[in-house]
Phi, psi and omega in degrees: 000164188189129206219132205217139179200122158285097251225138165278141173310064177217169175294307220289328199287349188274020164270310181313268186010292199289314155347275212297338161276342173293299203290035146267308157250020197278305181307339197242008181245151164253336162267145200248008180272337171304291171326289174287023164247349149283321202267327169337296210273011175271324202287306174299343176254003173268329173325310187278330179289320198267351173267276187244009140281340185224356159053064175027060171260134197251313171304350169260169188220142170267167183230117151259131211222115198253135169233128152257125150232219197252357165239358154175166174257115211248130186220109181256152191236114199239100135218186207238045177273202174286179174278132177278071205275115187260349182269007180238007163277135152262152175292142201289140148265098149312282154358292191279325178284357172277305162351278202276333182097006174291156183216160213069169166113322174224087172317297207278309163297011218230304169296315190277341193297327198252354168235188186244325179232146152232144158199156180219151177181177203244136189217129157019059183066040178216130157277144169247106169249116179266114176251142175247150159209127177271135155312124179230146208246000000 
């Protein structure tokens, strides 16, 4: 199955995000700690596309595009912001930003911690951030 949606670049669009990945995948998971852990790392990549790919301009819009079978869930996050490098974030010291009280920061960690693959990469002036979750029977 395969299911596509547009979202406006603002805060207010991530309760639909969620909506729309829960009732895609709430039916084919059966643990529900899986489920809020795909939608955590859809909800941190749409955060970080509507923050700084896209500077809260609410006239642009993102694509998320969900493929489901019986061996994983595949989710893609499409805009047509500047281009992204996940290899120029350095990984967060927790320990210190719990220390000083910083927020934000860790997105990106978050996503890979909570899916089994992330990856991102840029096509034809689009960033793509692709997340995988294997099914397990």
């Amino acid at each position: 199955m395969r299911k596509k949606q547009f979202f406006k670049a603002s805060l207010e669009s991530l309760k639909s995000v969620r909506q729309f990945i829960f009732h895609i995948i709430a039916p084919k998971i059966e643990d529900r700690d899986t489920v809020d852990q795909i939608i955590l790392a859809v909800d941190e990549a749409a955060t970080n596309i509507i923050k700084h790919a896209l500077e809260y301009d609410s006239l642009k819009e993102f694509l998320i595009d969900v493929e489901t079978n019986s061996k994983k869930i595949l989710i893609r996050l499409i805009d047509d912001g500047p281009p992204f490098n996940d290899k120029t974030v350095p990984l967060p010291n927790i320990e210190k930003n719990i220390k000083n009280k910083k927020r934000g920061g860790l997105g990106i960690y978050m996503m890979k911690q909570t899916m089994d693959e992330v990856n991102f990469s840029r096509k034809a002036g689009k960033n793509y951030t692709e997340m995988i979750k294997y099914c397990k029977h």
